[in-house]
DSSP file (Angstrom, degrees, kcal/mol; ACC not computed):
  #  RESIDUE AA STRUCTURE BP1 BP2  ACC     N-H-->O    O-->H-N    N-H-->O    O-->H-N    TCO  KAPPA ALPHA  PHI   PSI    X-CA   Y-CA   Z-CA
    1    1 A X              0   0    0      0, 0.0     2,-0.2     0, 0.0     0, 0.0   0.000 360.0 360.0 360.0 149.9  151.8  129.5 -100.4
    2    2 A X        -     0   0    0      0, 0.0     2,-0.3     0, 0.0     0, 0.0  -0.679 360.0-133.3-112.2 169.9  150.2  132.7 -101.6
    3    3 A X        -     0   0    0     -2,-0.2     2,-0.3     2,-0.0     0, 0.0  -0.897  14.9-160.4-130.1 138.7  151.9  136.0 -102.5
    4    4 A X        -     0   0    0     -2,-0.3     2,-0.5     2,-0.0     0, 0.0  -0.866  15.2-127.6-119.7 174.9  150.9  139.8 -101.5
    5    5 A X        -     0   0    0     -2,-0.3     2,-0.1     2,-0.0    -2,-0.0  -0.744  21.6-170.9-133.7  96.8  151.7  142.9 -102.9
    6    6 A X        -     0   0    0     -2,-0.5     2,-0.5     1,-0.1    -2,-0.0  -0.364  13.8-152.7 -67.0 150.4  153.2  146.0 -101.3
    7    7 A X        +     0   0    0     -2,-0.1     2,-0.1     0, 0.0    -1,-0.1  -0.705  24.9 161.3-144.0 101.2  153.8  149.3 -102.2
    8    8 A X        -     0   0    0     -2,-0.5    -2,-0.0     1,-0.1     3,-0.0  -0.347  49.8 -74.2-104.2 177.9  156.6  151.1 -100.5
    9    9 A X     >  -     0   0    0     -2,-0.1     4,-4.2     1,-0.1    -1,-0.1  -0.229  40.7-113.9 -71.2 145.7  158.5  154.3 -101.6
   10   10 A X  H  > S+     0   0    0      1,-0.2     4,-0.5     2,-0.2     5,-0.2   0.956 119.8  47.8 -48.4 -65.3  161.4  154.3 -105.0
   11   11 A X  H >> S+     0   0    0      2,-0.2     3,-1.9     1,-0.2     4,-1.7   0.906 100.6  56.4 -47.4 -58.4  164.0  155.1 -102.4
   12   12 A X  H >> S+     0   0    0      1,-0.3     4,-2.3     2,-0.2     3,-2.0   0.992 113.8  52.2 -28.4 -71.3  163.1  152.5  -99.7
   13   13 A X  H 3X S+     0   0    0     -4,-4.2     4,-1.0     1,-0.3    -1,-0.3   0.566 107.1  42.7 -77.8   7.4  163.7  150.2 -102.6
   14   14 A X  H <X S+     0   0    0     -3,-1.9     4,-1.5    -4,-0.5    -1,-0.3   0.393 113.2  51.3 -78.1 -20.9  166.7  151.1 -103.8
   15   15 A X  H <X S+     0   0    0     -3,-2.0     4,-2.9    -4,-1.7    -2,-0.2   0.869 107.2  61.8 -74.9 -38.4  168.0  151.3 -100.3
   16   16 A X  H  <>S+     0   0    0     -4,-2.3     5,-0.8     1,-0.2     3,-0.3   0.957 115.8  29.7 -47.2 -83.8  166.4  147.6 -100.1
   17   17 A X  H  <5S+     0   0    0     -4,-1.0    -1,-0.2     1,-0.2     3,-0.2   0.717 107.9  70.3 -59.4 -28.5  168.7  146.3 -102.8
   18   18 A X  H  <5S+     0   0    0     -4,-1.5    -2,-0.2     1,-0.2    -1,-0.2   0.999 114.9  30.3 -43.2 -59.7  171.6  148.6 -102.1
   19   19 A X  T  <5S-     0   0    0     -4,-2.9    -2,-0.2    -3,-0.3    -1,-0.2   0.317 109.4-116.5-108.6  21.4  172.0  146.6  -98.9
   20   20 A X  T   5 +     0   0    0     -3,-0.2    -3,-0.2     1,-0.2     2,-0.2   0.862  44.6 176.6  84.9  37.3  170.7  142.9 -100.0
   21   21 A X      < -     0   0    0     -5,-0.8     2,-0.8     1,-0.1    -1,-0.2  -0.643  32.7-130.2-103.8 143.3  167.5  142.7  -97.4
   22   22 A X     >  -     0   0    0     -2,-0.2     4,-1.4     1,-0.1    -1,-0.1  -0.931  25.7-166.1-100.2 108.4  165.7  139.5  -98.1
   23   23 A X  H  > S+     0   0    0     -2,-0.8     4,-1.0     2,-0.2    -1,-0.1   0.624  78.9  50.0 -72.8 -11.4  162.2  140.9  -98.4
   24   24 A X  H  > S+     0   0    0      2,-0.2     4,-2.8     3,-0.1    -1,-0.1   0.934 110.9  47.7 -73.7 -43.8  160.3  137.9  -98.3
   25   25 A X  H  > S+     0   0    0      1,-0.2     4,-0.8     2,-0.2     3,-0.4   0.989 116.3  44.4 -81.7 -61.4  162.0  136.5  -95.2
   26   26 A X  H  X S+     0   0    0     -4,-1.4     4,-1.9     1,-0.2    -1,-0.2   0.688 115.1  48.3 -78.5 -10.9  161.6  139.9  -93.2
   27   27 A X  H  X S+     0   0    0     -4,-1.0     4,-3.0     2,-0.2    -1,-0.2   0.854 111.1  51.4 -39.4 -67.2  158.0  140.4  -94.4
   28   28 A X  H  < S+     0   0    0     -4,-2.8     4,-0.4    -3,-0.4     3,-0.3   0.866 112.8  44.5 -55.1 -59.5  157.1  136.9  -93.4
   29   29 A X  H >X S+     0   0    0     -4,-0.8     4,-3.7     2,-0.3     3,-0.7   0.750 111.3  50.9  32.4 -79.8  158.6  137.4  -90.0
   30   30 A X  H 3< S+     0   0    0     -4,-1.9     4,-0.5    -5,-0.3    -1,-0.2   0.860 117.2  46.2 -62.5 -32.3  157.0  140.9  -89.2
   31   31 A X  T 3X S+     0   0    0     -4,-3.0     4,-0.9    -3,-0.3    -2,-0.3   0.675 109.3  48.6 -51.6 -24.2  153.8  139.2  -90.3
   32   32 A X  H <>>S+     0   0    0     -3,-0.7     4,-4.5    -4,-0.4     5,-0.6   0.808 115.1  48.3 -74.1 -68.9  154.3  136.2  -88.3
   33   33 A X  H  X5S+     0   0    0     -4,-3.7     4,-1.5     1,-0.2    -2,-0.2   0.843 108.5  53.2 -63.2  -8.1  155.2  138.5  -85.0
   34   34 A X  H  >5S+     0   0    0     -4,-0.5     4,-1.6     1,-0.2     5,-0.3   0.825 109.1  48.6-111.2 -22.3  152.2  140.8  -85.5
   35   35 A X  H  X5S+     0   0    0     -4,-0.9     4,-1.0     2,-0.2    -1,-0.2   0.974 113.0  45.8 -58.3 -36.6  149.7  137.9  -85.5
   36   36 A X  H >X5S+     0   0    0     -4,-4.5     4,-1.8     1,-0.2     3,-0.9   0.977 113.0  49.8 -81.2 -28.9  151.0  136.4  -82.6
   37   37 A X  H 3X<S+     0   0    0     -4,-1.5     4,-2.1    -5,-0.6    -1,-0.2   0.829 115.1  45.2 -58.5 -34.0  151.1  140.0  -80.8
   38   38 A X  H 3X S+     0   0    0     -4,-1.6     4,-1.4     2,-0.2    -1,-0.3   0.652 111.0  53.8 -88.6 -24.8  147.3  140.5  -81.9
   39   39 A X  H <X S+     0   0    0     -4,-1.0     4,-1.6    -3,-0.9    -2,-0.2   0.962 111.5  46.7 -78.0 -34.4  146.4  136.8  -80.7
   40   40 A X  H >X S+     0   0    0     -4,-1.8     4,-2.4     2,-0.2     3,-0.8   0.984 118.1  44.2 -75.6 -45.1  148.0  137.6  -77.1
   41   41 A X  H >X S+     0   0    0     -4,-2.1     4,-1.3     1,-0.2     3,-0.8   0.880 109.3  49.8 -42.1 -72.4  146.2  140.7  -77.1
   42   42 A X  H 3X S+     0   0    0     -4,-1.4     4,-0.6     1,-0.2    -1,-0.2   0.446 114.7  46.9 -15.9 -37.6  143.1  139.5  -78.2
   43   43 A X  H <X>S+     0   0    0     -4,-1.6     4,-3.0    -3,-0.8     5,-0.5   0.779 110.4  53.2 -45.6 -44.5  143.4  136.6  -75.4
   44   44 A X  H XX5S+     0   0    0     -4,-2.4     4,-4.5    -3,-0.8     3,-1.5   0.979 105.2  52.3 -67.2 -75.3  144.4  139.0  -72.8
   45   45 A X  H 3X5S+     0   0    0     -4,-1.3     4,-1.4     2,-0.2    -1,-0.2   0.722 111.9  48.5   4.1 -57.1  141.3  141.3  -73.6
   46   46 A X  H 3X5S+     0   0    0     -4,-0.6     4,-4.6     2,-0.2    -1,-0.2   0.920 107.8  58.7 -73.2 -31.3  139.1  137.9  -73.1
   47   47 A X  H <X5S+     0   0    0     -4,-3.0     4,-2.1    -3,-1.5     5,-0.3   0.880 107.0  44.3 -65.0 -40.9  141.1  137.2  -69.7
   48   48 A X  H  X<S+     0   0    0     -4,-4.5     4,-1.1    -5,-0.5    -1,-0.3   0.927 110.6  53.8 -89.2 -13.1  140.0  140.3  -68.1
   49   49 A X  H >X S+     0   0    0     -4,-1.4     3,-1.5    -5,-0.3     4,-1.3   0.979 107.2  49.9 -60.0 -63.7  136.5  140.0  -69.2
   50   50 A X  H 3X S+     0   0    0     -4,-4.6     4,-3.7     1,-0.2     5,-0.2   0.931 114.4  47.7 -55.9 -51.9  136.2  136.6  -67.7
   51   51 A X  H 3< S+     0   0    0     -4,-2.1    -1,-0.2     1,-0.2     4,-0.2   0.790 114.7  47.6 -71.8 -10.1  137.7  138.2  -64.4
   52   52 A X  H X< S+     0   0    0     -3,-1.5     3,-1.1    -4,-1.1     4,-0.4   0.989 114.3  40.3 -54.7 -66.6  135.5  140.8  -64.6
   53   53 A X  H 3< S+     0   0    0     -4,-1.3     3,-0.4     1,-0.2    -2,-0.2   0.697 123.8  42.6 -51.5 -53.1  132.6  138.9  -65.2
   54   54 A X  T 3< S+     0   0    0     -4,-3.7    -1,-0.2    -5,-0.3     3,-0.2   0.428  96.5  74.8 -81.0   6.8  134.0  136.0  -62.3
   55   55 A X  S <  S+     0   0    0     -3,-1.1    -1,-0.2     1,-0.2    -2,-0.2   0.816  98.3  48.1-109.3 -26.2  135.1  138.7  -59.7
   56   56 A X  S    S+     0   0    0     -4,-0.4     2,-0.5    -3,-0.4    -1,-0.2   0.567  94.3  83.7 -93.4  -3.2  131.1  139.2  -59.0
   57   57 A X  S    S-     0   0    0     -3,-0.2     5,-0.1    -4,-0.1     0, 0.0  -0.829  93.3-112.8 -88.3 112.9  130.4  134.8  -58.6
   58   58 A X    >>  -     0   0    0     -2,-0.5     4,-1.3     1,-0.1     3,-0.8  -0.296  15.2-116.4 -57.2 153.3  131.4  134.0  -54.6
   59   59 A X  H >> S+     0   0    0      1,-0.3     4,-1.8     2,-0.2     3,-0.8   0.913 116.8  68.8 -53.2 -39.9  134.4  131.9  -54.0
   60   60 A X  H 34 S+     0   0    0      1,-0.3     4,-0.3     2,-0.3    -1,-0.3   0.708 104.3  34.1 -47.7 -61.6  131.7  129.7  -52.7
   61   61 A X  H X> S+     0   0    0     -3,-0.8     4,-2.2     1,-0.3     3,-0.8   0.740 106.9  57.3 -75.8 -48.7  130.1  129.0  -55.8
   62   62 A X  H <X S+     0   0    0     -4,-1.3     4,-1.9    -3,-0.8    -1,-0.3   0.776 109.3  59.5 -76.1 -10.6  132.8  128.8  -58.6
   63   63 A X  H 3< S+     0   0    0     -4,-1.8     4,-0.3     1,-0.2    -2,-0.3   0.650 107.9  47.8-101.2  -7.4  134.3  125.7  -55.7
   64   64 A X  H X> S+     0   0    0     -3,-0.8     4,-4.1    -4,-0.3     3,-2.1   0.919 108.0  48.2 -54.3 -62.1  130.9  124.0  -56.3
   65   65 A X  H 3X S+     0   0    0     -4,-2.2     4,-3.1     1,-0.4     5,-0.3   0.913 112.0  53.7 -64.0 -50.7  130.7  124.0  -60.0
   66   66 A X  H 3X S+     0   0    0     -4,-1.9     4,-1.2     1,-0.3    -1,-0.4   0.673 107.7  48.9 -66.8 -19.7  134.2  122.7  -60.0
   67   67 A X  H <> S+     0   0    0     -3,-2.1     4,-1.4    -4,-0.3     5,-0.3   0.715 111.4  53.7 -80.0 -48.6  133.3  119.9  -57.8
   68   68 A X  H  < S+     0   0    0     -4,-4.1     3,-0.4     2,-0.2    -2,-0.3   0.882 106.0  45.8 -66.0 -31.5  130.7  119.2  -59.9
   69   69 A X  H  X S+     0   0    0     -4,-3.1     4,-0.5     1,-0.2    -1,-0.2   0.875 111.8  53.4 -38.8 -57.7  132.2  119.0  -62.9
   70   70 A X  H  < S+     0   0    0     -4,-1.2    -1,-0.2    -5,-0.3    -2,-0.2   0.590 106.7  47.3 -80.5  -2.2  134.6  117.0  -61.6
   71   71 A X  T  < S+     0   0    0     -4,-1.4    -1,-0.2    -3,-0.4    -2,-0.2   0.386 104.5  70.4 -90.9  -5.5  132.1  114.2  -59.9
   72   72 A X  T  4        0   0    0      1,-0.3    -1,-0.2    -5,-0.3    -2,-0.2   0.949 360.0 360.0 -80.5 -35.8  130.5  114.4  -63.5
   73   73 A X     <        0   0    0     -4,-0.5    -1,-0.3    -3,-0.2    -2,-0.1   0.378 360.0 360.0 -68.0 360.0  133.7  112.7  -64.6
């Protein structure tokens, strides 16, 4: 595991220890949720480009490819 180093305000960290907040564990945890929130974004982003991108391909067409694919098999 590797370590980082923050630098939050004298009060904040007295407040920290006043009331026993496991900083590691809630750190880890708000880091943990804002990668997966940036991965869904980041996917979502790619999903409306691709239906951008597919909305202008006839039904016609994407039901070939898929047929082809699948005879490829």
């Amino acid at each position: 595991m590797t370590s980082i180093t923050v630098r939050i305000p004298d009060d904040l960290k007295k407040e920290i220890e006043a009331l026993g907040v496991q900083v590691s564990q809630v750190t880890r945890t708000a880091l943990e949720d804002e990668v997966r929130r940036l991965k869904r974004e980041k996917a979502k982003q790619a999903a409306e480009k691709l239906s951008r991108l597919l909305a202008d391909v006839p039904d016609e067409a994407i039901t070939r490819a898929v047929r082809e694919s699948r005879d490829e098999r």
